[in-house]
C-alpha positions in Angstrom: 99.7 42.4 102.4 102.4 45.5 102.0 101.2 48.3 99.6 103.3 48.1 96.5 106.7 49.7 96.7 106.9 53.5 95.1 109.3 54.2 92.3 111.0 57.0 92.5 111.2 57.4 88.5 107.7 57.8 88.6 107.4 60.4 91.5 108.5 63.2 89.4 111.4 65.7 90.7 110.6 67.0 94.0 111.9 70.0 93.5 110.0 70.9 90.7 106.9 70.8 92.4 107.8 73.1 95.3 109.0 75.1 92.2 105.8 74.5 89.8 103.2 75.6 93.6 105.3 78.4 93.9 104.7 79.7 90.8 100.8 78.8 91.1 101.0 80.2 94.3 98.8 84.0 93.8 101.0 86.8 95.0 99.3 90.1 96.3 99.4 93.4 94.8 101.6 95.9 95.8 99.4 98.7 97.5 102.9 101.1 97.6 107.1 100.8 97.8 109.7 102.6 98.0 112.1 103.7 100.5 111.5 103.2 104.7 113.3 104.6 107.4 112.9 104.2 110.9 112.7 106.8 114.5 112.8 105.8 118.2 114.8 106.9 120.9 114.3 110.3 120.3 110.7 109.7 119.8 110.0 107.3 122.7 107.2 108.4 124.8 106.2 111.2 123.3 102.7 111.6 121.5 101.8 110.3 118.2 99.4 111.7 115.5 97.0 109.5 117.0 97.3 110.9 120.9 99.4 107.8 122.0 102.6 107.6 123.5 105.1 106.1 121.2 106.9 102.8 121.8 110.0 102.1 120.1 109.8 98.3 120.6 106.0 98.3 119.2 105.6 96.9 115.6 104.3 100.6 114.4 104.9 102.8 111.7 104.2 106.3 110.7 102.4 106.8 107.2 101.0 110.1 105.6 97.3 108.7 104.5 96.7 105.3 105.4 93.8 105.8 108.5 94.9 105.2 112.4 94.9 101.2 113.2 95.6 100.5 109.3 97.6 96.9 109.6 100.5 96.6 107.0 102.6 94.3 105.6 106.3 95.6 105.1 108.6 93.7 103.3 112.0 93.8 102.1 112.8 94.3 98.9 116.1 93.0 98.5 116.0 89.9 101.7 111.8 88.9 101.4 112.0 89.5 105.7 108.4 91.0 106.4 106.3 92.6 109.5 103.3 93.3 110.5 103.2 97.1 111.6 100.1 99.0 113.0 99.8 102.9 111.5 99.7 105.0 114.5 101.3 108.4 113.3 101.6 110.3 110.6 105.1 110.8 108.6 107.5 110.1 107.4 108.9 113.4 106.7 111.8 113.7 105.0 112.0 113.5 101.4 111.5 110.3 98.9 110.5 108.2 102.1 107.3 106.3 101.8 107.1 105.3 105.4 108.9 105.4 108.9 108.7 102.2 111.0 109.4 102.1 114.6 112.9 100.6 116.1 111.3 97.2 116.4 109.5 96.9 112.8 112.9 98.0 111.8 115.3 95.8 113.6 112.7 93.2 112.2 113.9 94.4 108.6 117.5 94.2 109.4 117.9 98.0 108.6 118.8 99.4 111.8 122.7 99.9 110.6 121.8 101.5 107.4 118.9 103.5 108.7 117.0 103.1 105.1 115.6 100.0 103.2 113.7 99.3 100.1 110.4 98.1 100.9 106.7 97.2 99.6 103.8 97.6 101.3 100.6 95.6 101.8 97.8 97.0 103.1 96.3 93.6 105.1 91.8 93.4 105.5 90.8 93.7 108.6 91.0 91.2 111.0 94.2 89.8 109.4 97.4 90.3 111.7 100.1 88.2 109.3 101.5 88.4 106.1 99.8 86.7 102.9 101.1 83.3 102.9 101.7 83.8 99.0 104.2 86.1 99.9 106.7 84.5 102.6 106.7 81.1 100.6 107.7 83.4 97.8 110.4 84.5 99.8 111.8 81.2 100.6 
């Protein structure tokens, strides 16, 4: 015996649910935002604030407080892109700038052309090396 046919009038409008778990969907708090910028060539090699040598295509970022091997979650204000970066120096230096991310984070970002992007940061618990989930399907 077949299982009775499904009607679509009483399935309810697809995309309202993705709309309606989206808007269940728990975003995280922003721990910080504001403007990033990004170093590399220049820098390649050379010693970080933590005694390593930086590597422009490592997902790494320099940030004035949060401690050595701090994961974060940097994401794009204005496109939702995100990446994971690992805090391994101190900076960023110039003015109004709330973090510098290496060539890689930021080629991740799209912002290597403009040099400086909008961005919020989450500050990921230990042992987590993504993004919240909440936050990329928000994205989408």
């Amino acid at each position: 015996m077949a299982p009775p046919a499904l009607r679509p009038d009483r399935l309810g409008d697809p995309a309202k649910a993705v709309q309606q778990s989206l808007y269940d969907l728990e975003l995280p708090e922003v721990d910080q935002q504001g403007i990033a910028s990004w170093y590399g060539p220049g820098f390649h090699g050379r010693k970080t604030a933590n005694g390593e040598r930086f590597n422009q295509y490592e997902l790494t970022a320099a940030h004035p407080t949060y401690e050595f091997g701090t994961q974060l979650c940097v994401r794009s204000k204005s496109t939702g892109q995100a990446v994971v970066v690992r805090v391994n120096d101190r900076g960023p230096f110039a003015k109004n700038r709330v973090i510098d991310l290496s060539k890689a984070a930021a080629e991740e970002l799209g912002m290597l052309g403009k040099g400086v992007k909008t961005v919020e940061i989450y500050k990921l618990d230990d042992g987590q090396d993504s993004c919240p989930e909440a936050l990329l399907a928000a994205n989408n």
